[in-house]
BALOBA-1460 file (C-alpha; in Angstrom, 3 decimals):
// residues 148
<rec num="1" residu="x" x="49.607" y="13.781" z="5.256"/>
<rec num="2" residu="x" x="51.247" y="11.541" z="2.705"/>
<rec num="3" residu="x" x="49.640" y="8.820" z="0.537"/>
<rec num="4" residu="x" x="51.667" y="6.132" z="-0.507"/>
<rec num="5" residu="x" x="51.203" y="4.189" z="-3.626"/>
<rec num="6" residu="x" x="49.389" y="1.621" z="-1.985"/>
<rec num="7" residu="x" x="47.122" y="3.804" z="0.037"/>
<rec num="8" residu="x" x="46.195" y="5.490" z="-3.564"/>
<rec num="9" residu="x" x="45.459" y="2.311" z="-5.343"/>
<rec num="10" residu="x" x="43.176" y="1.393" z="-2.447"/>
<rec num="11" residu="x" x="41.240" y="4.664" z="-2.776"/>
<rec num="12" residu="x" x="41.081" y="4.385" z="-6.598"/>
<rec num="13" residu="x" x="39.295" y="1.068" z="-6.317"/>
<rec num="14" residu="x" x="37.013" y="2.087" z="-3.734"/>
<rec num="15" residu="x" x="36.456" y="5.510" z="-5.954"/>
<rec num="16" residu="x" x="35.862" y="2.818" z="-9.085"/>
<rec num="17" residu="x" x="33.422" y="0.682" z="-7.274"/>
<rec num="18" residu="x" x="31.396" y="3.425" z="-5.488"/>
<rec num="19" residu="x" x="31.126" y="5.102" z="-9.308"/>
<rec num="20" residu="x" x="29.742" y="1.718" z="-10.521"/>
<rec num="21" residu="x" x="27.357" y="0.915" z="-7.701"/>
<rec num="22" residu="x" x="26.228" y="4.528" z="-8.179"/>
<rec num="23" residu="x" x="25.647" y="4.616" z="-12.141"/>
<rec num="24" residu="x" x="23.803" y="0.648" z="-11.389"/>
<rec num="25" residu="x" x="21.672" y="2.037" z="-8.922"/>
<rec num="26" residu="x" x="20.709" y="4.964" z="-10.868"/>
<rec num="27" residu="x" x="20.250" y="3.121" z="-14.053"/>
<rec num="28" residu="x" x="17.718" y="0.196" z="-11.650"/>
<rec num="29" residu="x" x="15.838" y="3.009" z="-10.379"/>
<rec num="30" residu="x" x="14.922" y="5.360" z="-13.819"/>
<rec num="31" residu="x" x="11.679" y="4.667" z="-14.925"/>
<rec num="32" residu="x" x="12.517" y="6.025" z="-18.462"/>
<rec num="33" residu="x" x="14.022" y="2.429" z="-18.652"/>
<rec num="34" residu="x" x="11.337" y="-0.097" z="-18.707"/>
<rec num="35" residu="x" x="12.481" y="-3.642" z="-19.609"/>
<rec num="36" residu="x" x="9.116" y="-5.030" z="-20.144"/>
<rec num="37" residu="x" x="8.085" y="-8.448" z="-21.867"/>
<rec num="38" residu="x" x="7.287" y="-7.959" z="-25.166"/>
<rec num="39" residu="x" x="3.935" y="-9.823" z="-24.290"/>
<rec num="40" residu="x" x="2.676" y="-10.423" z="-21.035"/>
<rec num="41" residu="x" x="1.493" y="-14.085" z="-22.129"/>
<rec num="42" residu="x" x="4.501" y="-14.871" z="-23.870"/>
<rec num="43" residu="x" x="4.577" y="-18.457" z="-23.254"/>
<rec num="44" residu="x" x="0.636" y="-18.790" z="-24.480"/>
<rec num="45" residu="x" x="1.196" y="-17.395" z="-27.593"/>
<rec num="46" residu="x" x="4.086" y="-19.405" z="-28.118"/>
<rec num="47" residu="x" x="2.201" y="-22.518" z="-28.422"/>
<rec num="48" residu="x" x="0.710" y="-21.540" z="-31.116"/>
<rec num="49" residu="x" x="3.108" y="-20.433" z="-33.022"/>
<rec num="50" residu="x" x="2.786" y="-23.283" z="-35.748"/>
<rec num="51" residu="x" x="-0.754" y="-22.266" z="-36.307"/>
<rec num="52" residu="x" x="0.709" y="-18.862" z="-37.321"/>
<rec num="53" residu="x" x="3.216" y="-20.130" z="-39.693"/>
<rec num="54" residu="x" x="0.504" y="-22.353" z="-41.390"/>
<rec num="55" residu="x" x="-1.687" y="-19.252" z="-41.536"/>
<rec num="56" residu="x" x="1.089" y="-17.700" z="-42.996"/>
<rec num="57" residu="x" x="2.248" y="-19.756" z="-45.440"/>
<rec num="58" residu="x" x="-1.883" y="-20.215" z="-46.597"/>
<rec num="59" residu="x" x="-1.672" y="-16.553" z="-47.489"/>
<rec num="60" residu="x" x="1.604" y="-16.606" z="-49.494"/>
<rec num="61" residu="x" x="0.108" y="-20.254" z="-51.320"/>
<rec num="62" residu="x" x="-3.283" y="-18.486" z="-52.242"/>
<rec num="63" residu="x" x="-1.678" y="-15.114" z="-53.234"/>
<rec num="64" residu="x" x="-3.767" y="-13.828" z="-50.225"/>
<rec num="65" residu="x" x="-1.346" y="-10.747" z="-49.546"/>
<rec num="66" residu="x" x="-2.433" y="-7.331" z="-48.390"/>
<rec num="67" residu="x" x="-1.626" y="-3.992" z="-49.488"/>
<rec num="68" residu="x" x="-1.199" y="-1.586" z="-47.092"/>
<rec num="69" residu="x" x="-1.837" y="2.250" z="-48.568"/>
<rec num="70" residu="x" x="-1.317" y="5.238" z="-46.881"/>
<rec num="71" residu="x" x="-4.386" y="7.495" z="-47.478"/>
<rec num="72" residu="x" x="-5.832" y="11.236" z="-46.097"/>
<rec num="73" residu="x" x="-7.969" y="9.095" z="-43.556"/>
<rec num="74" residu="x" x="-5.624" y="7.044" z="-42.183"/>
<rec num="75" residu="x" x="-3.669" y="3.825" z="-43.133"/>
<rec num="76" residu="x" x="-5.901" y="1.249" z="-45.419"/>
<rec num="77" residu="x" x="-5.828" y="-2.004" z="-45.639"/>
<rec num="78" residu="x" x="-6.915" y="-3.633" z="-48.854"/>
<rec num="79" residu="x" x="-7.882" y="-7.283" z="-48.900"/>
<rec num="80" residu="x" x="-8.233" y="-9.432" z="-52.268"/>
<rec num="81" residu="x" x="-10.798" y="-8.489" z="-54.644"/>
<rec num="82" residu="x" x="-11.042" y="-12.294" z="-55.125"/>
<rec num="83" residu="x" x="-12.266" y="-12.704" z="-51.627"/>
<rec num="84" residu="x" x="-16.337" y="-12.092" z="-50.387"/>
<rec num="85" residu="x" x="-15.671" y="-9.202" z="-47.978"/>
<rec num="86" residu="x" x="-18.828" y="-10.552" z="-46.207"/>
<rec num="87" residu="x" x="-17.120" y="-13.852" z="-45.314"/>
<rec num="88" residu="x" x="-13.793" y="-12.378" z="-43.987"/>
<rec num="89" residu="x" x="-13.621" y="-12.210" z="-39.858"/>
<rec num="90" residu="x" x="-10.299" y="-11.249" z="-38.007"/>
<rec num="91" residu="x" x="-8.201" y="-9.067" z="-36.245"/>
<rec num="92" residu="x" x="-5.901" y="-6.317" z="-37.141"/>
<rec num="93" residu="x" x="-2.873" y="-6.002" z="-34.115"/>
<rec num="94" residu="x" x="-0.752" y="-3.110" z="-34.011"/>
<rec num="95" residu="x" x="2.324" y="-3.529" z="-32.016"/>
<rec num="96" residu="x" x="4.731" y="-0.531" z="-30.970"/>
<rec num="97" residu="x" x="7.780" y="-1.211" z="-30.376"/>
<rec num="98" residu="x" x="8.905" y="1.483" z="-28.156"/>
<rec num="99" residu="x" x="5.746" y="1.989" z="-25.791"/>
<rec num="100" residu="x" x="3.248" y="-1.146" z="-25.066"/>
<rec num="101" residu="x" x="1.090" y="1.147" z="-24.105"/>
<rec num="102" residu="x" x="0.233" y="2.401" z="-27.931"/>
<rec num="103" residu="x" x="-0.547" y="-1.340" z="-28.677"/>
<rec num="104" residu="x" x="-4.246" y="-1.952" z="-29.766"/>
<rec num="105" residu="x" x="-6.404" y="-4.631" z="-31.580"/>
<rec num="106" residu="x" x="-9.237" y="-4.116" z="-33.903"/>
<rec num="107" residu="x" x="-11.902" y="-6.504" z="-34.854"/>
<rec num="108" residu="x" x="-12.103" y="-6.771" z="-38.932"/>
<rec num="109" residu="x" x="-15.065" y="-4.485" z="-40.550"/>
<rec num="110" residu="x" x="-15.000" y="-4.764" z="-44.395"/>
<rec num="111" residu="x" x="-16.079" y="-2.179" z="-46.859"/>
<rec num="112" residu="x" x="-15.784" y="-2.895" z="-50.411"/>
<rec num="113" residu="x" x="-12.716" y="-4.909" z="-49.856"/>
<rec num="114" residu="x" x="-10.756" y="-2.669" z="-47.505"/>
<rec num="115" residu="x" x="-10.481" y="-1.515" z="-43.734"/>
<rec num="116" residu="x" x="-9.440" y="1.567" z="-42.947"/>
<rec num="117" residu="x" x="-7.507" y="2.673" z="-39.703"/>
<rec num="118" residu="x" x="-8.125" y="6.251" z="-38.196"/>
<rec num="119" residu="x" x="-5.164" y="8.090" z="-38.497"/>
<rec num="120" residu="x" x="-5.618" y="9.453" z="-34.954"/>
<rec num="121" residu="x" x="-4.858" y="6.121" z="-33.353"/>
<rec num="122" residu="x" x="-1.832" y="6.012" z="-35.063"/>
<rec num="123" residu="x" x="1.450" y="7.923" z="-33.556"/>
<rec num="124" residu="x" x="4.346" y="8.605" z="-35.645"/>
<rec num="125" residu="x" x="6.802" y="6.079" z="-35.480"/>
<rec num="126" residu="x" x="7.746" y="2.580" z="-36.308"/>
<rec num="127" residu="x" x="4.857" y="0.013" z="-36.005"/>
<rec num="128" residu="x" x="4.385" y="-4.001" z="-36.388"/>
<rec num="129" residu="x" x="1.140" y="-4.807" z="-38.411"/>
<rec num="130" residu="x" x="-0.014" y="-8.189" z="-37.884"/>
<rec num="131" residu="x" x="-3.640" y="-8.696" z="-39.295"/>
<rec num="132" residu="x" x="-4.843" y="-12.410" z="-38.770"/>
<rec num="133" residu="x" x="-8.398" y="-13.310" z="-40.904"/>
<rec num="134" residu="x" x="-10.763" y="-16.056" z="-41.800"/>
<rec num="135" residu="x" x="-12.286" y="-16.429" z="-45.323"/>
<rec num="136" residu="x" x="-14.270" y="-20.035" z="-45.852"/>
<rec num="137" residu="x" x="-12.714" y="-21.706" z="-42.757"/>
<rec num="138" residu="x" x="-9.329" y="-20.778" z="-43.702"/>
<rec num="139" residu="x" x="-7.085" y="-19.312" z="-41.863"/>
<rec num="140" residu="x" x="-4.428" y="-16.179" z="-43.478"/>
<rec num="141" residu="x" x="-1.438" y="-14.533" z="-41.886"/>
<rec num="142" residu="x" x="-0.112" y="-11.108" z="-42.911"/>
<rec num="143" residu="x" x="2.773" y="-9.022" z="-41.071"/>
<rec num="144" residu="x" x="4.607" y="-5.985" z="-41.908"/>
<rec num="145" residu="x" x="6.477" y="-3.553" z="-40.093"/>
<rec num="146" residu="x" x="5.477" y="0.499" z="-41.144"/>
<rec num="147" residu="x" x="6.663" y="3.898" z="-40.472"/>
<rec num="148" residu="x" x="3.966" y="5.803" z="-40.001"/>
């Protein structure tokens, strides 16, 4: 049997499209690719987003920044020395980038000016640090990103 030009480009486009359907289909059904939200309550946390930037901006105004040290125990985070460790409430968010399911929160717990996280609940890799603390009914802002 002959195939005639036409009959071939017919063929290639139906080759074409079953090739793309295919690699769509495949690519739809993988769970290896997860398009999740970045947060679940996106619009929530959105609202106050303001309140952030003023936190923010209170810490950079007050020279309220954090250091964060990499030590044999984990990472540490060292607040101000001019600051009553005492008075200082918060939380320290840790964000993964790649896999939501390595996120975690932990409530503030001061020790002579520093916190310390357990190196075991930290996985090597790329991390966002946001750590979000009252001193004296103010409110202070810190972010970084880290590769741990």
């Amino acid at each position: 049997m002959k195939i005639n030009w036409g009959t071939g480009i017919v063929l290639a486009f139906i080759g074409f499209i079953s090739f793309i359907l295919f690699f769509v289909v495949s690519m739809l059904m993988d769970d290896r690719t997860n398009h999740d939200l970045v947060r679940e309550d996106y619009y929530q946390a959105e609202m106050g987003f303001q309140e952030e930037l003023d936190a923010e901006i209170n810490a950079q105004d007050k020279n309220a920044a954090l250091k964060l040290v990499h030590g044999p125990e984990g990472l540490k985070l060292e607040f101000p020395q001019e600051m009553d460790p005492n008075s200082i409430t918060g939380t320290v968010s840790f964000y993964r980038p790649s896999n939501k399911q390595l996120d975690f929160d932990l409530p503030i717990r001061l020790r002579n000016h520093y916190f310390i996280i357990p190196e075991k609940r930290l996985v090597e890799g790329r991390w966002n640090v946001k750590v979000s603390w009252q001193n004296k009914d103010e409110s202070y802002l810190f972010r970084d990103q880290i590769t741990y």
